[in-house]
C-alpha positions as CSV (number, residue, x, y, z in Angstrom):
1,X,100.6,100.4,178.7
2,X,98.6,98.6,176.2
3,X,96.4,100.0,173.2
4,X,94.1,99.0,170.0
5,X,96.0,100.3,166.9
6,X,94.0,100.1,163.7
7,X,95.7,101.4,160.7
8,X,95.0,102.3,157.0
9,X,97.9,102.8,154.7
10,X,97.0,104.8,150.9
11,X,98.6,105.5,147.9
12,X,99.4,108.5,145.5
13,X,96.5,107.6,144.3
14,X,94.1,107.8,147.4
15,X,93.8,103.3,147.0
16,X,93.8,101.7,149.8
17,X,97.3,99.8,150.2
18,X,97.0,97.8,153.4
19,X,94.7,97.8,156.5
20,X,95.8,96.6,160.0
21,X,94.4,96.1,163.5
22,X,97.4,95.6,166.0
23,X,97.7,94.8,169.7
24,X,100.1,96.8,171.2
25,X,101.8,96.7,174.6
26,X,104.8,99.0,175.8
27,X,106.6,98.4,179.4
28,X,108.7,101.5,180.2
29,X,110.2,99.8,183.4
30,X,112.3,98.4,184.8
31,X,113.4,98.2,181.2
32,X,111.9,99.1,177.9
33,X,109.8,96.4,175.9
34,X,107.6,96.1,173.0
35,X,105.2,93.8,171.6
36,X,102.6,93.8,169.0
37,X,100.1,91.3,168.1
38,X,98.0,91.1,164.5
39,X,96.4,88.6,162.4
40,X,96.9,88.8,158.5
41,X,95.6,86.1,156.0
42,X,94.3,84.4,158.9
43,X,97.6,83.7,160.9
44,X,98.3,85.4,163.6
45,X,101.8,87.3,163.8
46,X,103.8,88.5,166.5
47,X,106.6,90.8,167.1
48,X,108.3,91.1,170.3
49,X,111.5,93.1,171.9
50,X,112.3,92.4,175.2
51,X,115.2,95.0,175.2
52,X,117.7,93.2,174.3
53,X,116.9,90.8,171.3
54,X,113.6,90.9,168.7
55,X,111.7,87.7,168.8
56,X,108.9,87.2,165.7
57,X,106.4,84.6,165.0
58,X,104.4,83.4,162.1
59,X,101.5,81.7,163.7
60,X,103.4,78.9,165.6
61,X,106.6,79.3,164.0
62,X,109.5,81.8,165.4
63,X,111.2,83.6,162.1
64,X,115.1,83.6,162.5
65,X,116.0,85.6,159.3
66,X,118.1,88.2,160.8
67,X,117.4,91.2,158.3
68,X,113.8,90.1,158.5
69,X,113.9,90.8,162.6
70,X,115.4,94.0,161.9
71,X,112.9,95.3,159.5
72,X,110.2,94.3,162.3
73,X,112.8,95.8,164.8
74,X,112.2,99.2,163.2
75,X,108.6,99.0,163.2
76,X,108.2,98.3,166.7
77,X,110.8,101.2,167.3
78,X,108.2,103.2,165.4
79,X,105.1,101.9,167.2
80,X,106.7,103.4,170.5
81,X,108.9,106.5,169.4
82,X,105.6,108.2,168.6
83,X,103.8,107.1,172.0
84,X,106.6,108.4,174.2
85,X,106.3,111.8,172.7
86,X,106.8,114.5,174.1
87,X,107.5,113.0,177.5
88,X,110.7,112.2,176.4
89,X,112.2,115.1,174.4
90,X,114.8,115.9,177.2
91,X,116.3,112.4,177.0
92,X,119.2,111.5,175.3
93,X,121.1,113.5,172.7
94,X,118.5,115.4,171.1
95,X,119.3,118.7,169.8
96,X,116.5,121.1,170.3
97,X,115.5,124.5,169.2
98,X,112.5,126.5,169.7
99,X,111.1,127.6,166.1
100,X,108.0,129.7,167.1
101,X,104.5,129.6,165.8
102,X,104.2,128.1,163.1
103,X,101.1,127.6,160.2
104,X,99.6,124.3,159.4
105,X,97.7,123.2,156.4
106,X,94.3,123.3,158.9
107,X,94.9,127.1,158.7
108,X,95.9,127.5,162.6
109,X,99.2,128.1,164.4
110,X,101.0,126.5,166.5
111,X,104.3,126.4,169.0
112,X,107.5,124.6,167.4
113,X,110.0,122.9,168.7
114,X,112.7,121.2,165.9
115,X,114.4,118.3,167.3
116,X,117.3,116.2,165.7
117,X,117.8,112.8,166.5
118,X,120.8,110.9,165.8
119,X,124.3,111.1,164.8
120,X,125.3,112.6,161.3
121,X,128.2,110.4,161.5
122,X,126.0,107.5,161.0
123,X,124.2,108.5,158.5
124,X,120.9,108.0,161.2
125,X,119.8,111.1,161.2
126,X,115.7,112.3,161.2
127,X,115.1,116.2,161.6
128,X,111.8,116.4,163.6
129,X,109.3,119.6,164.3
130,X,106.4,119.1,167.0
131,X,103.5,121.7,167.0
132,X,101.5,122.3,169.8
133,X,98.4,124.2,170.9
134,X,99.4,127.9,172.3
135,X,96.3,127.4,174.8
136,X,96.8,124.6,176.4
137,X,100.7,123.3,175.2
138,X,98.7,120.1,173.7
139,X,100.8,118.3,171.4
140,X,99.0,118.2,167.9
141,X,101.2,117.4,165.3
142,X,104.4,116.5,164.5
143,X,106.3,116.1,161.3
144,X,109.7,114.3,160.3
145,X,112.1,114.5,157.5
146,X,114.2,111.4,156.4
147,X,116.6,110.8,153.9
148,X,113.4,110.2,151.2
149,X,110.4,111.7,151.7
150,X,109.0,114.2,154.7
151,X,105.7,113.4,156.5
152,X,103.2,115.3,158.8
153,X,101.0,113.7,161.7
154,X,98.3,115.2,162.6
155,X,96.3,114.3,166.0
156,X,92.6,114.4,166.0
157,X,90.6,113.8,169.1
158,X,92.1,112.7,172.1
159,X,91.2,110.4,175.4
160,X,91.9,111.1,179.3
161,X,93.1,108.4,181.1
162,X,94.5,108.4,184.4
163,X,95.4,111.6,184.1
164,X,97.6,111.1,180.6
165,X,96.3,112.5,177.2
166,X,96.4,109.9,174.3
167,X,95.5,110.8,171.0
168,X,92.5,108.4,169.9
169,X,93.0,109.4,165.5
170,X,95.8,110.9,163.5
171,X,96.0,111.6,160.3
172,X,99.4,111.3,158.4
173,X,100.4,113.1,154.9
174,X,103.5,113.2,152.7
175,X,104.6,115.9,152.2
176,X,106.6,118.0,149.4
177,X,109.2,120.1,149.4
178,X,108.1,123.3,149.7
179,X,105.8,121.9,152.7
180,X,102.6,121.5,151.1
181,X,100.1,118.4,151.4
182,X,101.6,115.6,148.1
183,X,98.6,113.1,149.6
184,X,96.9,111.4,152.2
185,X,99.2,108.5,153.0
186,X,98.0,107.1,156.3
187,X,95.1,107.0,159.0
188,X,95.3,106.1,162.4
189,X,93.0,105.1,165.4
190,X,93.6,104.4,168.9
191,X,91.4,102.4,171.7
192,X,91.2,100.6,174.6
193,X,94.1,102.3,176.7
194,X,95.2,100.8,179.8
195,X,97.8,102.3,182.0
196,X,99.3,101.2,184.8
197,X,101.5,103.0,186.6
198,X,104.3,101.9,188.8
199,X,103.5,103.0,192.5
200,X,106.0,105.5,194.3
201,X,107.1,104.4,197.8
């Protein structure tokens, strides 16, 4: 699968903090890999994980600093935890429970399901909720507590390709505690999908 990712990242304040237009491709088989592509201050950076190791360059040069690599390992983590949702609720050791409808701030309701990810033991633990449309069991939104700070996505309009729904905006706000909009902290938008899909014999 490969995308167009163009994001917009804001302050308390409603300034712009950082704008970015990112290549993305994601292989699901035969084993999972990443890689994103983006030019900043006219060099052109790259972020690759082939499943086993992450690979970064810096125009021609490959970086090597290993807590560097695993700063850019989460963000590519990021990049495809969000686009593998909800296909893949059911994997792994997620604990799941149904919350029913829910309110959001754009006034409607929707179905919940929480799901926890991660082992308390490690300290790795994020508490998600995804909301989706009662209608048509769409997903359109999804929020996630961390250990600082809670955000909420919100998807926008969507695009049908080969038969797979991919949300073309989102909108993302942090949160406060008591669940109420703090600011606008992020925009996203989504072209050019291509999806190819690996032929049953």
């Amino acid at each position: 699968m490969t995308f167009a990712k163009e994001t917009r990242l804001y302050q308390a304040d409603s300034s712009l903090e950082n704008e970015l237009f990112q290549e993305i491709e994601i292989r699901f088989q035969p084993n999972w890999e990443i890689r994103m592509s983006w030019e900043k201050d006219s060099i052109r950076n790259k972020a690759l994980f082939d499943g086993k190791r992450i690979r970064y360059w810096l125009g021609e040069n490959e970086i090597q600093n290993a807590d560097f690599l695993k700063s850019k390992k989460r963000d590519l983590d990021a990049a495809g935890y969000v686009m593998t949702k909800p296909f893949d609720l059911l994997e792994g050791e997620k604990q799941l429970e149904y919350l029913g409808l829910k309110r959001l701030p754009d006034g409607k309701e929707y179905e919940s399901v929480q799901v926890i990810d991660g082992l308390p033991e490690t300290g790795n633990l994020d508490v998600w909720v995804y909301y989706f449309d009662p209608s048509d069991s769409r997903l359109m939104a999804y929020s996630v507590k961390t250990s600082d700070h809670t955000s909420l996505v919100m998807n926008g309009d969507f695009e049908l390709f080969e038969g797979l729904l991919f949300p073309k905006s989102r909108i993302s706000y942090r949160l406060q505690e008591n669940g109420q909009i703090e600011y606008l902290r992020a925009e996203y938008r989504y072209a050019d999908f291509n999806v190819k899909l690996r032929k049953t014999p």
